[in-house]
ZAMARGU-4260 file (C-alpha; in steps of 0.2 Angstrom, whole numbers, plus 5000, padded with zeros to 4 digits):
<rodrens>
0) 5697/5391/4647 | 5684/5376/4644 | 5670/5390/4642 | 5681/5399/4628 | 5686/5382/4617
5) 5667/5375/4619 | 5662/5395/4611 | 5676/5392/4597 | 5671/5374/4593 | 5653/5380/4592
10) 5657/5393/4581 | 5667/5383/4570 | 5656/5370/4568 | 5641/5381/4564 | 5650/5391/4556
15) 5637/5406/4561 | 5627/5400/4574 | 5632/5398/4593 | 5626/5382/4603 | 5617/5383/4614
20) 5614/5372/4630 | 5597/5369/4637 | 5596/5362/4654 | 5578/5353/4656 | 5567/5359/4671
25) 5553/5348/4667 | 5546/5334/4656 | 5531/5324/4652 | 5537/5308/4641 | 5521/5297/4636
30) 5514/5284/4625 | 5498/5278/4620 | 5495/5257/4614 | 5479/5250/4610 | 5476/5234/4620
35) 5459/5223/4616 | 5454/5239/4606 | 5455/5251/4621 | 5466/5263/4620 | 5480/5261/4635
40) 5490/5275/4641 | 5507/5277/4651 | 5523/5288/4656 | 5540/5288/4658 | 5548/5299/4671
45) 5569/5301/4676 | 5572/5313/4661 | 5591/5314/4662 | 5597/5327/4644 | 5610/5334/4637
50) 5601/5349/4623 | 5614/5359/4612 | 5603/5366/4601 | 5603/5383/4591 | 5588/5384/4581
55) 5596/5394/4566 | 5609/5380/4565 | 5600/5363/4570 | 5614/5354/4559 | 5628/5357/4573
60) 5614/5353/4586 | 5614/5339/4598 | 5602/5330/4610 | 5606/5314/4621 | 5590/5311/4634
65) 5585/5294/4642 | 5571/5291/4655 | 5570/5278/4669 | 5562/5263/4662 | 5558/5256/4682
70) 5547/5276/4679 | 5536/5266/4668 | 5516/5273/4675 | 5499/5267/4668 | 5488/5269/4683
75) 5488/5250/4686 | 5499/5243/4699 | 5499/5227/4692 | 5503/5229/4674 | 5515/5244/4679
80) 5525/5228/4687 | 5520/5216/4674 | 5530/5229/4661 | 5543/5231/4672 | 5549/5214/4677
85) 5545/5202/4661 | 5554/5198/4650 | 5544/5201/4634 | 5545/5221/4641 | 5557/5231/4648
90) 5565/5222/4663 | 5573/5235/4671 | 5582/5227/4683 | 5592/5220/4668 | 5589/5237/4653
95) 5585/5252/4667 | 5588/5266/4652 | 5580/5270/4636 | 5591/5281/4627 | 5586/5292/4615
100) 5602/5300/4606 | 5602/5312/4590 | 5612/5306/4574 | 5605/5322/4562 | 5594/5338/4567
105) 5586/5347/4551 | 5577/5362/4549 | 5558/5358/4541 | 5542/5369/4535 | 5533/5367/4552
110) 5551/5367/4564 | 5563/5354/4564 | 5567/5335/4559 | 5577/5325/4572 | 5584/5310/4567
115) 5586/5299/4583 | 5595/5281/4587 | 5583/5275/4600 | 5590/5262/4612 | 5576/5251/4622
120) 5584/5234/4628 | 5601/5234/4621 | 5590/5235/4604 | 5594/5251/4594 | 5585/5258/4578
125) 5584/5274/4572 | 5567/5286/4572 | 5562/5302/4564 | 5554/5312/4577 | 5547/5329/4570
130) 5546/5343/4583 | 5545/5360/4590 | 5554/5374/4598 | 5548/5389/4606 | 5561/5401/4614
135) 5555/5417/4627 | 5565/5424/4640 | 5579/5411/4638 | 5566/5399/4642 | 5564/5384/4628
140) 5548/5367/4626 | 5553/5356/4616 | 5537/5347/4608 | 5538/5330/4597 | 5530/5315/4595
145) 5533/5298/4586 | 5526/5281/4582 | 5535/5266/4585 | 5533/5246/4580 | 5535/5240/4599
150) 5541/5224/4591 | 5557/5233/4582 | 5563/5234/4601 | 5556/5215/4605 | 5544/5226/4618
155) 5527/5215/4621 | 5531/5199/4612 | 5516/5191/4606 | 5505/5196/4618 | 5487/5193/4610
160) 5478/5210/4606 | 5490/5222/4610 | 5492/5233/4593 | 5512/5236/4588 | 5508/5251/4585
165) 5513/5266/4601 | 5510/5283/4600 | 5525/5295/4610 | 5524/5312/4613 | 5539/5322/4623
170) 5535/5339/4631 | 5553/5347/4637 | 5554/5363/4646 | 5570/5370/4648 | 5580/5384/4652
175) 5595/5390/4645 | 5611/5387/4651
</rodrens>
């Protein structure tokens, strides 16, 4: 009975298109920041998401993901556990989610427009992340990418030489449910 209202209320709200639910099976969640003019690079694993998504009706489509912030990797020990504990960036003891949760999905010329309310330290704002989707075989990826002001989020503080400016890019492979 669940199966057949969640089919109606997918209908309905399309009003031609059929959601569709993407389970991920694997993701690579990363982020570039220039640091004393060296470009520094990092990701993020723990990909927990919930993906409605119908490509010929992205306006009744849905995506909630968060990541593991205590995930956080730049191939350095040390300032893995500098970014993880202080309090100019993430403390994950106290913020362990960043939560990325769509507000809008449009279609675009080269494939879609999500608009996104990020969540990183109890500090939401919203993002436009352009992306792609390519379907086979009930198979799905996911491609976007975004740049941030780290200080929007009070990530880094004032930490001399590190640029405000970070690069994401999200790979999502999925399958459908």
């Amino acid at each position: 009975m669940k199966t057949i209202l969640i089919f109606v209320f997918c209908v309905s709200i399309s009003g031609y298109g059929v959601c569709q639910t993407w389970r991920p099976t694997s993701a690579d969640i990363g982020f570039k920041i220039k640091m004393l003019g060296v470009t520094v690079e990092g990701k993020f694993k723990g990909l927990s998401a919930t993906i409605h998504f119908d490509p010929n009706a992205p306006t009744s489509s849905s995506i909630v993901a968060s990541v593991d912030a205590a995930t956080i990797d730049t191939d350095n020990s040390l300032r893995n556990r500098h970014l993880r504990e202080k309090e100019d960036f993430f403390e994950v003891t106290k913020y362990p989610k960043i939560l990325l949760k769509s507000t809008k999905i449009v279609k675009t010329a080269n494939g879609y427009m999500g608009y996104f309310d990020m969540t990183i330290k109890s500090v939401t704002k919203e993002v436009k992340m352009p992306f792609t989707f390519s379907e086979t075989n009930n198979k799905a990826t996911f491609v976007g990418n975004v740049n941030i002001n780290r200080r929007d989020w009070a990530i880094g503080g004032n930490t001399l030489g590190m640029s405000n400016d970070v690069a994401i890019y999200v790979i999502v492979n999925t399958i459908q449910q």
